[in-house]
Steps between C-alpha positions, in 0.01 A plus 500: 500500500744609755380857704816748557398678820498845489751749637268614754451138640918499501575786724474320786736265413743682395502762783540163733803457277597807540473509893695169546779566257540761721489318829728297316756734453510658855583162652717479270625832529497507872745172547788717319741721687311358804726554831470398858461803779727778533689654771610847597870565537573746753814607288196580222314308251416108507537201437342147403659169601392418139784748364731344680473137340865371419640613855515373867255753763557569788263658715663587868308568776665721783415744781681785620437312833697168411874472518534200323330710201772762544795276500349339166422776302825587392541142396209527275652856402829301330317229397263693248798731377684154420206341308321815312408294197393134681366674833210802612497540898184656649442659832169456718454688862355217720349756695305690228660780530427782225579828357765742637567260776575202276729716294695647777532045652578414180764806516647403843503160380741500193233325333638556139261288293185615418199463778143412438191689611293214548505102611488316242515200708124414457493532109809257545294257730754518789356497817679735777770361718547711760872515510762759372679516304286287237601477107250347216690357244347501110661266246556626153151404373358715847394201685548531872801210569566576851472734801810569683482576878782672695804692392604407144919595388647554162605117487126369608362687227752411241390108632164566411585653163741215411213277626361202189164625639476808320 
């Protein structure tokens, strides 16, 4: 004849049931609504690249320093009124400039689209150039396709947005 253990002999069992159901569902749990970094905006709130999927990034680097960054910042000022719904434009200071003093460049720049308070050029895996004006480009599914150097205009942008590689 066939012995049922007793409850007491099952506790343990069941509270190692218990603990790994558990386990279970935090893995679970913690793979949903997951979302890389965020970044400060300097206009207020944040923002992940992950929101962003569906759209072309841009992330400009500039210096209140660099006149080629001047004489393309009004470029990328058209360029992300013209393309609201396919398009987000970010600002970085090269120089790491923060607080009162990045608001007041960004200011004296015309810089019209919102600005990031950190780099998020290492999260990207985008090693440091060195030149200005710089611009990361994301692809719709925020994969880093290229990094611009120099001066880009309305009609180099609207290239890279017509481009078969996005």
């Amino acid at each position: 004849m066939r012995e049922i253990p007793s409850l007491s002999s099952r506790r343990p069992l069941y509270r190692k049931l218990k603990a790994g159901l558990f386990l279970l569902a935090l893995v679970f749990l913690s793979g949903c609504g997951s979302e890389g970094p965020r970044y400060g905006l300097l206009q207020g709130g944040s923002v992940s690249f992950d929101e962003l999927e569906g759209k072309v990034v841009l992330i400009n680097y500039w210096a209140e320093w660099c006149r080629p960054c001047r004489i393309e910042i009004p470029e990328l000022n058209r360029f992300a009124q013209q393309h609201p719904d396919r398009v987000r434009v970010f600002s970085v200071n090269f120089d790491a400039v923060s607080g009162a003093a990045l608001a007041e460049q960004v200011q004296a720049l015309g810089i019209e689209f919102d600005t990031l308070l950190e780099d998020p050029r290492g999260e990207l895996g985008v090693a440091a150039s060195g030149g200005l004006p710089e611009t990361i480009v994301l692809n719709p599914r925020g994969e880093v396709q290229q990094v611009l150097l120099g001066p880009q205009t309305e009609q180099s942008l609207n290239a890279i947005l017509g481009s078969s590689d996005l």
